[in-house]
C-alpha positions as CSV (number, residue, x, y, z in Angstrom):
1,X,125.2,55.8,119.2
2,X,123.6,59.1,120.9
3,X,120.1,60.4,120.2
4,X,120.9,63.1,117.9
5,X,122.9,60.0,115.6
6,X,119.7,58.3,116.0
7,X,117.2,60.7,115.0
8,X,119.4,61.3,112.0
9,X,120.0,57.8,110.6
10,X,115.9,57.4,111.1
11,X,115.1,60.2,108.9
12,X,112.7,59.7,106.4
13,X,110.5,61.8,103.9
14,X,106.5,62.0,105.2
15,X,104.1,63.0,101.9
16,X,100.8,62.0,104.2
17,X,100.2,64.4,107.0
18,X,97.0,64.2,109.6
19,X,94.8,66.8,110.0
20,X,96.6,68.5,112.7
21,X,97.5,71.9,113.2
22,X,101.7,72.9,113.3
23,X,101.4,76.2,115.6
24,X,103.2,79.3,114.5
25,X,105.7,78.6,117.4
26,X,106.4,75.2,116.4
27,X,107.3,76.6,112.8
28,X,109.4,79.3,115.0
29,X,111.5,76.9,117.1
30,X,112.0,74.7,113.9
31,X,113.5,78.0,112.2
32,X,115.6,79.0,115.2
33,X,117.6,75.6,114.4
34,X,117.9,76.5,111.3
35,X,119.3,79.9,111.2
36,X,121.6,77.9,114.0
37,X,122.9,76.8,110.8
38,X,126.5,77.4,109.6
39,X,126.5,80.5,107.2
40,X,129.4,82.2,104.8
41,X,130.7,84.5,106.3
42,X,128.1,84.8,108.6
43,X,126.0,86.7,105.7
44,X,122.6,84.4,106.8
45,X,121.6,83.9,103.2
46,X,118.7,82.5,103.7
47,X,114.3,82.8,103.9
48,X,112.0,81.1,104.7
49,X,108.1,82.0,103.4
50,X,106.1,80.4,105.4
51,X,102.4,79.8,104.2
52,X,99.4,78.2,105.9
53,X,96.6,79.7,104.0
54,X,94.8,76.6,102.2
55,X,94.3,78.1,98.7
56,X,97.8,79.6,98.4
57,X,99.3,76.2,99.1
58,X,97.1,75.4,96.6
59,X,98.6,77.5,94.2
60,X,101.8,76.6,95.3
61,X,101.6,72.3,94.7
62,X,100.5,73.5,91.4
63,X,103.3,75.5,90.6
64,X,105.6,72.3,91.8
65,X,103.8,70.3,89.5
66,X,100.5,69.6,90.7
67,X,102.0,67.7,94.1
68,X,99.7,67.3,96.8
69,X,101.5,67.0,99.5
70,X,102.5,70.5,99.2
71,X,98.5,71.3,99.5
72,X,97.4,68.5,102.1
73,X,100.7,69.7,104.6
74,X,99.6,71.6,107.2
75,X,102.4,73.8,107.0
76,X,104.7,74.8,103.9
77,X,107.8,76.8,104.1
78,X,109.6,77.9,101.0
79,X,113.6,78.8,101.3
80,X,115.5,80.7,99.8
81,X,118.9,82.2,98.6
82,X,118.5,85.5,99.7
83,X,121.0,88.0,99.2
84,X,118.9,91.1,99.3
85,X,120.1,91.7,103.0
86,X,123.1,91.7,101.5
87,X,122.7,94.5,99.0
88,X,121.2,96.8,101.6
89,X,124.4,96.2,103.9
90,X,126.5,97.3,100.6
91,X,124.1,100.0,100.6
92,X,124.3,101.4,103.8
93,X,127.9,100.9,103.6
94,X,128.6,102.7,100.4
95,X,130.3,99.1,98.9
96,X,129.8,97.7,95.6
97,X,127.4,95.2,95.2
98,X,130.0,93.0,93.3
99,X,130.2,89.2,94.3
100,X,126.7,88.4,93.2
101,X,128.1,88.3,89.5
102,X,130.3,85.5,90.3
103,X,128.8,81.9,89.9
104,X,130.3,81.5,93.0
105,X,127.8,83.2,95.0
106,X,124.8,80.7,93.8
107,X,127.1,78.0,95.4
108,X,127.2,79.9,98.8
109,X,123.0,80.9,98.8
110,X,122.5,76.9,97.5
111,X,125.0,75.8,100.4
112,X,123.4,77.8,103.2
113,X,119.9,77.0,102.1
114,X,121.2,73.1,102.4
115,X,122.6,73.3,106.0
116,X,119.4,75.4,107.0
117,X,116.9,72.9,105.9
118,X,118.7,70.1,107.0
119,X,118.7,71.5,110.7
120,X,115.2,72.4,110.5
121,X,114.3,68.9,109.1
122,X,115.8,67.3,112.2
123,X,114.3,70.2,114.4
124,X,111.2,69.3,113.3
125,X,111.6,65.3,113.6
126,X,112.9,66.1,117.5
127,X,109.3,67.4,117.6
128,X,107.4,64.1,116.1
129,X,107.1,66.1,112.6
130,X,107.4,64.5,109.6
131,X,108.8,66.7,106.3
132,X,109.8,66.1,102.9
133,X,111.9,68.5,100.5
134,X,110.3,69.6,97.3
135,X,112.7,71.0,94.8
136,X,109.9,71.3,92.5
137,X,109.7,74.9,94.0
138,X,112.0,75.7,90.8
139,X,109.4,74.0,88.3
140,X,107.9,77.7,87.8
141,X,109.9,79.7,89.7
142,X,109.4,83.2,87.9
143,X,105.6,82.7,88.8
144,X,107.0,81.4,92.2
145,X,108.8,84.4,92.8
146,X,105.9,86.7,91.8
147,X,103.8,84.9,94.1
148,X,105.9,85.5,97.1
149,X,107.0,88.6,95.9
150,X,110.7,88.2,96.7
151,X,112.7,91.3,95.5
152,X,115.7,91.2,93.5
153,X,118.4,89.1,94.8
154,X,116.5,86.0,96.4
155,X,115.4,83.3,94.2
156,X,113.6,79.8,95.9
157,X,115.8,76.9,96.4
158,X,113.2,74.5,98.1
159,X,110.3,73.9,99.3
160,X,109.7,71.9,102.8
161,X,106.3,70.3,103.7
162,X,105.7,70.0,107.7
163,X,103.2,68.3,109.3
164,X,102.4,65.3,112.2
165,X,102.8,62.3,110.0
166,X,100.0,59.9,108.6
167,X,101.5,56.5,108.2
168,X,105.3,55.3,108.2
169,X,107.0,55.2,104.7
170,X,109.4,52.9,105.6
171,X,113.4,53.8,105.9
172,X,114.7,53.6,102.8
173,X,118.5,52.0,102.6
174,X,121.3,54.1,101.5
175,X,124.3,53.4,99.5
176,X,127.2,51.5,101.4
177,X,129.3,53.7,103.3
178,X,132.3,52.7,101.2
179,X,130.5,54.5,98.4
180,X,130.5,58.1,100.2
181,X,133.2,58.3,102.4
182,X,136.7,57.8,100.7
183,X,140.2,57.9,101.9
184,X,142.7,60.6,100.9
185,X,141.4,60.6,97.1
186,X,138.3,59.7,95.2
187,X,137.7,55.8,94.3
188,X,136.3,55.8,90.5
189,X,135.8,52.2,90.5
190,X,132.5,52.0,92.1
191,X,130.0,49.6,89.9
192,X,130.1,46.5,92.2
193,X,129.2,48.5,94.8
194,X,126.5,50.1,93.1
195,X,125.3,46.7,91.7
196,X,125.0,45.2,95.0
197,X,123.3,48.5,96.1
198,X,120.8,47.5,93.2
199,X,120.0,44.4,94.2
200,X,119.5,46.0,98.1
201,X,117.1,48.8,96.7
202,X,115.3,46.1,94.4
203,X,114.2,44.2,97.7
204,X,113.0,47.4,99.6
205,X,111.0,48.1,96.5
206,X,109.7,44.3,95.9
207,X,108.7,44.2,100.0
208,X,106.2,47.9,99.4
209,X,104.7,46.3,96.9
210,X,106.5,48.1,94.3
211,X,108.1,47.6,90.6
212,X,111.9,46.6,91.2
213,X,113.9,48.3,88.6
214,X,116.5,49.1,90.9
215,X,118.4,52.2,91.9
216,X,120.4,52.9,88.8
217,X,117.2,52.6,86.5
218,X,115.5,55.2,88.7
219,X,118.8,57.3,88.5
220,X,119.1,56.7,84.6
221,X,115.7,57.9,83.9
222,X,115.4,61.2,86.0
223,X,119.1,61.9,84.4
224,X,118.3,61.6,81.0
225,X,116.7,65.1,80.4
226,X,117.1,68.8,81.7
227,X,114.7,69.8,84.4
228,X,114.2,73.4,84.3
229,X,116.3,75.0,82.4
230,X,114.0,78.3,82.1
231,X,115.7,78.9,85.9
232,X,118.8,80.5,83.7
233,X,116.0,83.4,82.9
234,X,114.9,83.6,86.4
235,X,118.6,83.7,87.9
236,X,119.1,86.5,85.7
237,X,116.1,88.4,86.3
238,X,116.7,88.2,90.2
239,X,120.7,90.0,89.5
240,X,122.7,87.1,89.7
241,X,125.5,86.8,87.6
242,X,124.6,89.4,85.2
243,X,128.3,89.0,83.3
244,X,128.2,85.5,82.4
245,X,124.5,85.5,81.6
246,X,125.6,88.4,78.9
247,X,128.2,86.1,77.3
């Protein structure tokens, strides 16, 4: 096992940070890794907002939902699927602006936004950083969006707290590898697996001091209700897929 496999499999998410400053060129090497990132078609859908100012990341963790990580983090950076760029290339180009009415296009500005965290994430663990993703950057996203003032075309995908960690959270143990990586087709019969997963997540729990429920109660309970389902009105407001929002 190499380094970079290392530094990978020891990932974990940090929500306590020390009162420690993440310079501006910190924040810019992390984001040079990430625009390292793959990209369709080498469009580079992606921002990131960076914010450092105490009472906007205030405002902020209370648009995620009152999380205060988002405010103690010494550094916040909100990404997003930004295909503005994009519609000024058409622009100066005399295209169409077409494929943003396709749902397909989401896909891509979700995908890259994915790949460009996860690089900055291990860029910023190379550097003794600890993060955690919020996708509670969606809870209010039209008043997100006002905030930053993003233009048409780029909507936020995730938030990303940075900081020098406070503590160790513990790694926390992952499904077996027989679970996520299948030959040639998909394996549907998966609940022993997932039992003895249970049983493994119920231990991690039990040794933090925590209630054991298990993996599949924690599952069953965040799936059994729609989270943000105003987003459809702020997809549409930012000109995505403007035909199948009219049907």
């Amino acid at each position: 096992m190499n380094e970079t496999i290392q530094l990978l499999k020891n990932h974990r998410s940090y929500r306590t940070y020390q009162d420690k400053e993440v310079t501006l060129e910190t924040i810019e090497l992390i984001m040079e890794a990430a625009q390292s990132a793959p990209s369709w078609t080498n469009g580079q859908h992606v921002t990131a907002i960076l914010i450092r100012d105490e009472a906007r990341k205030k405002k902020l963790a209370e648009l995620c939902g009152n999380q205060k990580h988002v405010e103690n983090a010494p550094a916040f950076l909100v990404f997003c699927a930004d295909f503005y760029r994009a519609k000024l290339a058409s622009e100066i180009e005399g295209k169409e602006f077409k494929a943003i009415e396709d749902v397909d296009t989401l896909l891509i500005g979700a995908t890259d936004v994915g790949l460009a965290m996860q690089n900055a994430i291990t860029a910023a663990e190379s550097l003794d950083l600890g993060t955690v993703p919020i996708g509670g950057i969606r809870r209010n996203a039209l008043e997100v969006i006002e905030f930053l003032e993003l233009p048409t075309y780029v909507i936020p995908i995730a938030g990303l707290c940075v900081g020098y960690p406070d503590g160790d959270p513990g790694l926390k143990p992952r499904l077996p590898l027989q679970s996520v990586l299948q030959e040639e087709k998909y394996n549907k019969d998966q609940q022993a697996i997932i039992e003895e997963y249970n049983t493994t997540y119920k231990e991690y729990l039990k040794n933090r001091g925590e209630s054991p429920l298990g993996w599949t109660n924690r599952i069953a309970n965040f799936y059994d209700k729609s989270y943000y389902p105003s987003n459809a009105k702020m997809i549409k407001q930012q000109g995505f897929l403007a035909k199948d929002m009219q049907k």
